[in-house]
C-alpha atoms as one frame of an Amber mdcrd trajectory, in Angstrom:
protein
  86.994  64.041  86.505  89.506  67.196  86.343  88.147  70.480  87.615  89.909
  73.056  85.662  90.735  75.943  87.426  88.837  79.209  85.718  90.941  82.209
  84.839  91.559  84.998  87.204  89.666  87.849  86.538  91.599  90.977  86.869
  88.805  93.590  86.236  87.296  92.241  89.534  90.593  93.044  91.509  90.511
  96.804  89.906  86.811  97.247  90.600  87.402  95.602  94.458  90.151  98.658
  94.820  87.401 101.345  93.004  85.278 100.608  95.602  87.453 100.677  98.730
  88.335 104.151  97.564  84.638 105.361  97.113  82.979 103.803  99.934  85.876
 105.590 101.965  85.024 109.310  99.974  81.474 109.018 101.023  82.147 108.626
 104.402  84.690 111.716 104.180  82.009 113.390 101.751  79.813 113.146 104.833
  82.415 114.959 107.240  80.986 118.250 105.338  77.510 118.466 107.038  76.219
 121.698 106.168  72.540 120.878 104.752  72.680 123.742 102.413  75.639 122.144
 100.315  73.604 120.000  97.428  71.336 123.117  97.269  74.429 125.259  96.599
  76.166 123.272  94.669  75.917 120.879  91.626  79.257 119.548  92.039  79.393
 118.555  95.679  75.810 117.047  94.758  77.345 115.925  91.995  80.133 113.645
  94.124  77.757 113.020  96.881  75.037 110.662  94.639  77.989 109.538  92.835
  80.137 108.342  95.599  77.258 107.039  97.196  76.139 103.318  97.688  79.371
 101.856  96.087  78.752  98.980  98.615  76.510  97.591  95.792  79.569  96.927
  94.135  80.896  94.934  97.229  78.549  92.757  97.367  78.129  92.377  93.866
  81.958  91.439  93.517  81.145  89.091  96.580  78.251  87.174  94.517  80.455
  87.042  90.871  83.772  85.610  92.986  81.217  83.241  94.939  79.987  82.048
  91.352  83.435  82.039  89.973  84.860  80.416  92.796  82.058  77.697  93.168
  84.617  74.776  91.694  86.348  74.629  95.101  83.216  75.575  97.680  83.143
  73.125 100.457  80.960  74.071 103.105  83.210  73.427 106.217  86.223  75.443
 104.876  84.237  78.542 103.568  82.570  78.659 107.179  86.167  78.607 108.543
  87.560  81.042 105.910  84.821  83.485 106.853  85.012  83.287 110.308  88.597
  83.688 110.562  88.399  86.707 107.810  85.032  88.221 108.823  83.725  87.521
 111.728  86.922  87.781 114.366  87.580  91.052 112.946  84.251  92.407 113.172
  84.526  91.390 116.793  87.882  92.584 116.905  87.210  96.662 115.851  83.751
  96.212 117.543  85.629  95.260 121.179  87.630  98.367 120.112  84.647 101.000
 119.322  82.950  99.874 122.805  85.803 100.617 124.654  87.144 103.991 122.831
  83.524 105.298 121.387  81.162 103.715 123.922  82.547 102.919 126.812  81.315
 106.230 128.866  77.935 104.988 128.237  78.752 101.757 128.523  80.206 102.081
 131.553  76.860 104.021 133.305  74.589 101.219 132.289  74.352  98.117 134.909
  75.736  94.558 133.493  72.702  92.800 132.995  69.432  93.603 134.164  65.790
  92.297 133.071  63.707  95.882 133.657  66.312  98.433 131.930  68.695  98.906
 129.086  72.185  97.536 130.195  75.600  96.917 128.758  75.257  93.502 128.094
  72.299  94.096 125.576  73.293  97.480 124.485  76.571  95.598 123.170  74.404
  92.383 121.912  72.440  94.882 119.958  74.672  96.685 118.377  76.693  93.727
 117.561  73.274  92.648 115.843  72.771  95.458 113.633  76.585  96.875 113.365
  75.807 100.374 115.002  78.963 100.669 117.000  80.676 102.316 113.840  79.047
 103.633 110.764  80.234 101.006 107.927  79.939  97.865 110.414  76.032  98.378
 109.278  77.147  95.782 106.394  78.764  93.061 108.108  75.421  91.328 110.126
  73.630  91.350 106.458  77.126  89.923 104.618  77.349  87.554 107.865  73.909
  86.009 106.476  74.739  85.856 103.309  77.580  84.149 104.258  75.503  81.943
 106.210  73.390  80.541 103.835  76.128  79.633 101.223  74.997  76.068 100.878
  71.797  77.221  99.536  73.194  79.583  97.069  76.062  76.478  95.915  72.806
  75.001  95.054  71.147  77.930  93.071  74.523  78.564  91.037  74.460  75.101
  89.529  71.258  76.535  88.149  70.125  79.322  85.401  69.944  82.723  87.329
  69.396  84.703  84.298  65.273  85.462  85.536  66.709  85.663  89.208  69.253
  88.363  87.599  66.481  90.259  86.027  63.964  90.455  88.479  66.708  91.104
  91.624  67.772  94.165  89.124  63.730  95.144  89.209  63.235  94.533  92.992
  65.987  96.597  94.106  64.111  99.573  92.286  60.755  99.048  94.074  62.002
  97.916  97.450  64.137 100.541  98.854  67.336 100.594 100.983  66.758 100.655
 104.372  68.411 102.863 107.362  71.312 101.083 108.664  69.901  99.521 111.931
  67.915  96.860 109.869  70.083  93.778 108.787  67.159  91.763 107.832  66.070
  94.459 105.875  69.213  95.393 104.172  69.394  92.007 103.548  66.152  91.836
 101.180  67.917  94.560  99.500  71.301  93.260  99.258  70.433  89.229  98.842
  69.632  90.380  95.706  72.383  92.002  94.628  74.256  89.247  95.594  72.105
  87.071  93.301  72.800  89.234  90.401  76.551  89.464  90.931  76.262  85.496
  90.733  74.098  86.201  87.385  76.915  88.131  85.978  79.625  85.634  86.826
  77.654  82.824  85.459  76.126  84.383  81.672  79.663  86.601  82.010  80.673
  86.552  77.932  76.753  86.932  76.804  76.807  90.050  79.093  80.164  91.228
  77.773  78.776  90.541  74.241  74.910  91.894  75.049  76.842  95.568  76.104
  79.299  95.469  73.139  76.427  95.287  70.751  73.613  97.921  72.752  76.750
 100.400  74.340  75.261 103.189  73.650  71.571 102.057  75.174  73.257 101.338
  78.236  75.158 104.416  79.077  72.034 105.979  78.258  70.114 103.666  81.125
  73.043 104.548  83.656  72.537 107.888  82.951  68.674 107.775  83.267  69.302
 105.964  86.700  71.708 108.966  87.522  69.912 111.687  86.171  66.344 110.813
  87.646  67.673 110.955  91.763  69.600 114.007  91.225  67.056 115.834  88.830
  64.496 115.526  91.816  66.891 117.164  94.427  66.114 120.223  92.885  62.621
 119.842  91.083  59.298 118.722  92.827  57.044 116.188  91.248  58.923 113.944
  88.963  56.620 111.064  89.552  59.647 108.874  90.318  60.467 109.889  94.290
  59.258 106.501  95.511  61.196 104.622  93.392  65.008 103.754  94.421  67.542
 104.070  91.586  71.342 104.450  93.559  71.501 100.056  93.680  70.052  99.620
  90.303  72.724 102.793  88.908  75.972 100.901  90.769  74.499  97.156  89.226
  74.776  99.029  85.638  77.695 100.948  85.890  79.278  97.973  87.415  78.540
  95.900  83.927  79.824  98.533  82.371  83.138  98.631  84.484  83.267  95.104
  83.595  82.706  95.556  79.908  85.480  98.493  79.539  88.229  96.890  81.797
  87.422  93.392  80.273  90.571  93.908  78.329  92.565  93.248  81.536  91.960
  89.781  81.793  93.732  89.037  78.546  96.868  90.781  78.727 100.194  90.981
  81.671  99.453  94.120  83.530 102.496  96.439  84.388 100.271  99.807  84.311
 101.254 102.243  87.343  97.422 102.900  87.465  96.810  98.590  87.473  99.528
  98.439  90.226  97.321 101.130  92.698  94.234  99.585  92.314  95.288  96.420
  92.524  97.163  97.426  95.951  94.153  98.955  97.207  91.970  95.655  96.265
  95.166  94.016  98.037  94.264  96.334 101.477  90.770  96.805 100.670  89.696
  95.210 103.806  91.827  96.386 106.400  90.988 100.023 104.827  86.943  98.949
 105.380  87.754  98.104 109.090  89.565 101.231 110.287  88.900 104.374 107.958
  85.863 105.466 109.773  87.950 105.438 112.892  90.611 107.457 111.297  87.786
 109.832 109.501  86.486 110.711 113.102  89.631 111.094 114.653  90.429 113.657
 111.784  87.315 115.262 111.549  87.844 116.279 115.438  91.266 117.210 114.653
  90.251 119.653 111.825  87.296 120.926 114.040  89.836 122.103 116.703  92.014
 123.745 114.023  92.406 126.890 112.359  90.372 125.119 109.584  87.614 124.035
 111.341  85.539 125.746 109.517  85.703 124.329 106.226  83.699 121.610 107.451
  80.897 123.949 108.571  80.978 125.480 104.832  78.202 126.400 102.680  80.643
 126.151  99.532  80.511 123.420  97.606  83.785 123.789  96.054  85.546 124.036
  98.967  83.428 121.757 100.704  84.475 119.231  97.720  88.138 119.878  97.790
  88.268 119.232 101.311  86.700 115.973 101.131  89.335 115.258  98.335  91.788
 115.573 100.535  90.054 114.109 103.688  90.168 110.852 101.251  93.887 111.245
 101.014  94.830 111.732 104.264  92.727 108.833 105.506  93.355 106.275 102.852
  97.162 106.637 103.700  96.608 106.953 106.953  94.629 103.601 106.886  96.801
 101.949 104.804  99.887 102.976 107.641  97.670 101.598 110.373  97.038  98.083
 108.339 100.717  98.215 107.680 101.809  98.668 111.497  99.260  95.767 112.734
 100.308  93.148 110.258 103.973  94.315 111.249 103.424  93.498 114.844 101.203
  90.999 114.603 102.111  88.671 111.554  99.711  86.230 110.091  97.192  87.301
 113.064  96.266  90.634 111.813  93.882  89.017 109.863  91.555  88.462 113.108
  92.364  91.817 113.978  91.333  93.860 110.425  90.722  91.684 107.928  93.282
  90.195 105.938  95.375  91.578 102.625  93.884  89.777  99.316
């Protein structure tokens, strides 16, 4: 029997570069700390909910090319692939973070002990929950996922249509956790995994179901919008203990999908296609080192004549700045990816991640 290779699906590669570049504007959104900002100012709010959480569409990417890809799985080679593009790397910039972040506590804590904390668990910890650097959070939950691939081969040969609908109406009612909780983030995420797999697999009845109810659907991403940043300024909406940012990126994602769809059927020469498609190409070197390069800058700016924008109450400013902390770091990330694979070949893939 011939397994016919399914059609590359360009939209993907533009959304995988989308998200590199917003995942990397919250953390530079974040640089500005003053907690009067969203009070002052509707934009900066505005950018912060917006820019927030685009690791949704991560992971949902990660479920549709698992789905898409599911003609090749075999479960030897996809452990390999992921260890070699996952997991050395996370050990890789971890090993670096202890020794340039942590190592002066580190280094005061005994080796091992039974009675008190010590570097040997401090490290095992944080290599557990991906605290050494902020975005690391995600790789113990994606590790898991990862992990349990065979048993999601088996649920794609399957209908996930009801798994689609109800992951879309659990990740509403159970809400993110803080970062230290990979178990936890990964009854979130799982998921979103699931329904990424959902699109993948029911794809063209999606495509066709938005086509035909557009208008309803905008409308429901801009309920899911609307609701989380109406209640940062008004009391008693009745919805605060519900969770809207995963379900928001799940439906702006379709519609991503929906509105880009037109890539998949045409040669793409577009300047715009070219960027995003080079930043899907870099997307996860740029995921392993922009934090680094956002902390290094941030104490850079603090010790200049501009320090203070950071500590501004002015949302405008505060909003330009973080425009062009995203510049600065994205190139400067990109430069750093450049210079490892330069010096290091084929292995900088152990080291950051590899180039797609």
């Amino acid at each position: 029997m011939t397994i016919v290779k399914p059609q590359k699906i360009h939209s993907i590669h533009v959304l995988r570069g989308v998200a590199i570049i917003m995942i990397v504007f919250s953390h530079c959104l974040g640089v500005f700390k003053n907690s009067h900002l969203i009070a002052n100012s509707y934009l900066f709010s505005f950018l912060n909910l917006f820019a927030f959480n685009f690791t949704t569409f991560f992971v949902l990417i990660a479920g549709f090319l698992f789905q898409h890809l599911t003609y090749k799985y075999n479960v030897k080679a996809y452990y390999l692939s992921k260890f070699k593009t996952v997991v050395c790397p996370y050990i890789s910039v971890s090993i670096f973070c202890f020794l340039y972040f942590h190592y002066q506590y580190l280094s005061s804590l005994p080796i091992f002990s039974l009675t008190e904390p010590s570097s040997s668990t401090s490290i095992i910890k944080m290599m557990l929950t991906g605290t050494q650097l902020l975005p690391l959070w995600f790789m113990p939950m994606i590790i898991i996922i990862f992990a349990i691939s065979p048993l999601l081969y088996k649920w794609s040969k399957k209908s996930l249509i009801i798994v689609g609908l109800v992951s879309m109406f659990w990740v509403v009612m159970f809400t993110k956790p803080d970062y230290t909780q990979p178990l936890l983030n990964l009854l979130h995420y799982g998921p979103v995994y699931l329904t990424g797999m959902m699109i993948k697999q029911n794809y063209e009845k999606i495509m066709k179901l938005v086509k035909d109810n557009l208008v309803l659907v905008i409308f429901f991403f801009g309920l899911c919008f609307f609701i989380p940043f109406a209640y940062r300024y008004v009391d008693h909406l009745c919805v605060e203990k519900l969770y809207y940012d995963t379900l928001q990126k799940i439906i702006l994602f379709i519609l991503a999908l929906y509105f880009l769809d037109g890539l998949n059927h045409k040669n793409n020469e577009s300047k715009t296609f070219k960027f995003f498609s080079f930043m899907a190409n870099v997307s996860f070197p740029i995921y392993f080192v922009h934090e680094i390069i956002v902390i290094l800058l941030e104490a850079q700016l603090l010790n200049s004549p501009f320090g203070y924008i950071i500590k501004t109450d002015n949302g405008e400013l505060a909003s330009l700045g973080a425009i062009s902390f995203l510049i600065c770091t994205l190139t400067l990330s990109v430069l750093v990816a450049y210079t490892i694979k330069l010096v290091f070949k084929d292995k900088a893939k152990y080291l950051i991640g590899g180039n797609r």
